[in-house]
N, C-alpha and C positions, 0 to 999 in steps of 0.2 A: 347455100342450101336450096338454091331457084325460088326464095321468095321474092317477089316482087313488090315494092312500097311504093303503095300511093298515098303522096303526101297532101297535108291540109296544112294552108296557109293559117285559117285565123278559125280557132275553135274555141270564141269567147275570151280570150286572154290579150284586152286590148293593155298595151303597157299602161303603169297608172298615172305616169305624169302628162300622160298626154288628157286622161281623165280630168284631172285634179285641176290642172293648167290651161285645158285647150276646149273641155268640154267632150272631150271623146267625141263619140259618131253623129253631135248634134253641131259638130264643127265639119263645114265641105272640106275644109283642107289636110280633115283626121281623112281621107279619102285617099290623098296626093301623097300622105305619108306611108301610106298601104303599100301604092303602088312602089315605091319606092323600098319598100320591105319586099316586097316582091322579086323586086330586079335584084334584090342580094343575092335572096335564096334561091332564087334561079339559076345566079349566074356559081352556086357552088355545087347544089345539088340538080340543075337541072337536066344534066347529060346522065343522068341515074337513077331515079326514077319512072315508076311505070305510066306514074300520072302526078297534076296538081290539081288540087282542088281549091279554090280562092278562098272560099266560107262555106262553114259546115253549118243548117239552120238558122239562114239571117232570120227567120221570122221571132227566134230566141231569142235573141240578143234586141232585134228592135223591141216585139211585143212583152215578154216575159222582164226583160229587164229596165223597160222605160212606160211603157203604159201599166203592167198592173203590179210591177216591184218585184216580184220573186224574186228573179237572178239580178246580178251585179250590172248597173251601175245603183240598182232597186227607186228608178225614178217611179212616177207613177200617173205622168202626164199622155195623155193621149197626142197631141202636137207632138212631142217630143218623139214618141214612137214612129210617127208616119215621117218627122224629118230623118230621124235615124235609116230608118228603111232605104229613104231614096239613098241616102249618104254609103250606108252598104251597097245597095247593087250599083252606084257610079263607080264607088271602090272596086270591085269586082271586075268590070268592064277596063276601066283603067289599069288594072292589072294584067288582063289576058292583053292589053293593048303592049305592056311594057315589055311583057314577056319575051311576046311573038316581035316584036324589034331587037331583043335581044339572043333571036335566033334561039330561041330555048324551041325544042324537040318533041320534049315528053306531053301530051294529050292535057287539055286545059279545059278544066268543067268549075262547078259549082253543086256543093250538094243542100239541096230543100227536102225542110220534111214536110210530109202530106198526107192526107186523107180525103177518100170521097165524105161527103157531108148527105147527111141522111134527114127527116122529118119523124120526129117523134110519133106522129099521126098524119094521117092525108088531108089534115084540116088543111086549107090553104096558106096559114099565119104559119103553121110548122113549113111547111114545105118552100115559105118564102124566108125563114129563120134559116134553113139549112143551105137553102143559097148564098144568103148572104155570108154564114160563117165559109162557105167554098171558096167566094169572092173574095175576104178578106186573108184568108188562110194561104188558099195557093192560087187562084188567079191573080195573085199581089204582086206576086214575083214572077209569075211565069208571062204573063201577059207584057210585062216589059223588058224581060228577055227575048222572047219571042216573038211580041209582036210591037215591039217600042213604045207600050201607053199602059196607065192603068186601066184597071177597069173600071167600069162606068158606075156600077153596083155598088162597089165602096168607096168610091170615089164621094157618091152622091150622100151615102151611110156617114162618113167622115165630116163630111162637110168645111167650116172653116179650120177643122183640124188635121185637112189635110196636108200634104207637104208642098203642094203648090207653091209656097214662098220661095222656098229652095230649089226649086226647076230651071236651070237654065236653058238654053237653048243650045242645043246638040247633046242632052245629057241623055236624052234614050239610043244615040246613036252611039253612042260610047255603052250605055248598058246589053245592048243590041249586039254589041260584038259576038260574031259568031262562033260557038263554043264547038269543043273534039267529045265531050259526054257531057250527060246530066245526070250526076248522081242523088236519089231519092230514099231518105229514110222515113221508112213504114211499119209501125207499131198496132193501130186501130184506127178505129169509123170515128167522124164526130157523129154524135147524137144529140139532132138541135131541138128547142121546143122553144115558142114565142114567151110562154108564159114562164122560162124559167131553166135554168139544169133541170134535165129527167136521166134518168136511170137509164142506160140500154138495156135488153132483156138477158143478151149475155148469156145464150143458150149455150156456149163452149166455154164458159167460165171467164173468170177477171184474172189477170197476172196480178199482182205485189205490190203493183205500181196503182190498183185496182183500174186499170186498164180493159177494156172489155176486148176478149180473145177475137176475132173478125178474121181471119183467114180472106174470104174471098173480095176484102175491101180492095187488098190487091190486087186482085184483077180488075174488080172496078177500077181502080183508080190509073191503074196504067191504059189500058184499055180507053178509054176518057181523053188521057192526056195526049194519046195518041193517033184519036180522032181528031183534036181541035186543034194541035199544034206541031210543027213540020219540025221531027225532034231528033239531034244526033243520039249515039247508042245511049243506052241506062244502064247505070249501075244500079243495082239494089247498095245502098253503102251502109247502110243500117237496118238489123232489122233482130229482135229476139224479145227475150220475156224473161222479167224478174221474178223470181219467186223466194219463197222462204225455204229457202237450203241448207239444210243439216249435216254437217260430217259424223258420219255412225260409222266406229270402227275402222276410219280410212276409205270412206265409202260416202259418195254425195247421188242419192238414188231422182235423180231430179226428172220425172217421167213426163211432168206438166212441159218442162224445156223442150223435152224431146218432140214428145206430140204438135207444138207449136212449132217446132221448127220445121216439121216433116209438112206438115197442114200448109205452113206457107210456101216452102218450094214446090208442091203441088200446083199452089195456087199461082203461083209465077211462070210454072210450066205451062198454067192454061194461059197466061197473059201472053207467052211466047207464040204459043199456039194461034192466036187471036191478031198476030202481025206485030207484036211491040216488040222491035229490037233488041232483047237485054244483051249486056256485054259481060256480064259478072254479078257474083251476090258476096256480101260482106255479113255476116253472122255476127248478132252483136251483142256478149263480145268475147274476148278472146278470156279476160279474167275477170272475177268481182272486182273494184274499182271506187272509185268517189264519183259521187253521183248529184253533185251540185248540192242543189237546196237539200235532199235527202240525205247528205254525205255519206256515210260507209253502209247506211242502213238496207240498202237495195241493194240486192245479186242478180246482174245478170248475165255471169262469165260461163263460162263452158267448165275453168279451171278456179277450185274453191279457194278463196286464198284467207288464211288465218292473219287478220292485220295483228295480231301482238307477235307472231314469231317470223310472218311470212314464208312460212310452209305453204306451200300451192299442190291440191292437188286435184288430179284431172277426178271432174265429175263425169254421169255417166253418159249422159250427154255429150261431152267431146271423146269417149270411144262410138260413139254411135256416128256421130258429125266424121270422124276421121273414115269410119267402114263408107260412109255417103259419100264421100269425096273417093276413094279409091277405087268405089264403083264406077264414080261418074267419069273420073279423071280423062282429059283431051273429049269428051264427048259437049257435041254442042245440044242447048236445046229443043226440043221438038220443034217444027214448023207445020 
């Protein structure tokens, strides 16, 4: 039917005995084991797909799941986050390294999620608050993709809880390996204050997720990415809004979906505008779904789906998204 799958290697679901037995990603050689999941998958699926992507959100899996517990492995040590972190992206690097010896074809990226980081106020303590969450957020990962090092900001922030212990020597050269995209999922702004969480003002409203709506953080934030760092194309690979959607009559009228999604391809189209290479957007997502720590309670699909009978049926939102794509269809975007 000329879809094209782009696949993802590792989207949280590390096997459990390597957990249980090995320590998962706070063991270097949960790394070598990747790689070698890799080289499988590559060597069955990799003549057929359009793409791979190594890891979806390693900042998830490092921060969410070992410094403050939400997601799974639910540790809640800081150490443990920033060794995991380096452990993923040597993982990752090690991967494109396997790949690419094993003559696989199909485009090799990595997708991070991200946001520009904002100051609650122009005090100077906010405005160095929002730096530092940038720092730790996504110059963490892109600075050693990129440019082979952390950054100095959280590095210095972290302190003896950095992952220092676990650095060997050539391990940014391996992370460093030079990727075919960089796929970026984008939801909203952080909104930093020294003294604390503050509220954003949220003048377009909050999604479900109570997310604060930000349309043009995307362009910030590509736009940003693409002054400071020498980048192959982007995907947008994630990007939508949950809300509370009601099936009335055979009918899911989800207008808050639509306006968010129309607001952000806008705002992509300026980032295009602006010189940032995109190569494709990914709408997310395709159906309502398990949503981790929130499990079935968030909707963010285009298509409503009834978990006791699984009946699916398209919201109004994917008639609108299908008229936008057949508009847009073979058209590149603006420059």
């Amino acid at each position: 039917r000329g879809i094209q799958p782009f696949a993802t290697l590792y989207h949280w679901d590390l096997p459990l005995a390597l957990q249980e037995t090995q320590n998962g990603w706070e063991n270097r050689d949960t790394a070598y084991r990747f790689a070698d999941y890799a080289r499988k998958i590559g060597s069955v699926l990799g003549d057929r797909v359009a793409s791979i992507a190594t890891h979806n959100e390693p900042w998830c899996t490092a921060w969410l799941g070992n410094a403050t517990g939400y997601f799974a492995p639910g540790n809640a040590e800081l150490k443990k986050a920033t060794n995991v972190s380096h452990h993923l992206l040597l993982s990752h690097g090690l991967a494109l390294q396997a790949l690419r010896a094993d003559g696989v074809k199909a485009p090799l990226g990595i997708v991070l999620n991200q946001s520009p980081a904002h100051g609650a106020t122009d005090s100077p303590e906010d405005q160095a608050a929002a730096s530092l969450e940038y720092s730790k957020f996504v110059s963490w990962y892109m600075d050693p993709l990129f440019k082979g090092e952390y950054p100095a900001e959280a590095l210095q922030w972290y302190g003896e809880n950095g992952p220092q212990e676990v650095i060997r020597e050539g391990d940014f050269d391996i992370i460093a390996t030079p990727m075919d995209f960089l796929g970026i999922n984008y939801y909203t702004r952080i909104f930093a204050s020294a003294s604390g969480e503050k509220r954003p003002p949220g003048a377009l409203g909050f999604t479900d997720m109570d997310w604060e709506v930000y349309p043009q953080g995307l362009t910030e934030l590509l736009a940003g990415l693409n002054a400071n760092y020498t980048l192959p194309p982007i995907y947008i690979t994630e990007n939508g809004c949950a809300a509370k959607d009601v099936l009335d009559n055979g009918r899911v009228r989800d207008t808050d979906r639509i306006r968010f999604y129309d607001l952000h391809l806008a705002a992509l189209s300026d980032a295009a505008q602006k010189g940032v290479d995109v190569a494709g957007y990914f709408a997310w997502s395709l159906m309502d779904n398990f949503e981790w720590a929130s499990g079935y309670d968030k909707r963010f699909g285009m298509v409503y789906v009834d978990y006791a009978s699984q009946q699916r049926t398209p919201k109004d939102s994917a008639h609108w998204y299908r008229d936008v794509i057949a508009q847009h269809a073979g058209a590149a975007l603006p420059r």
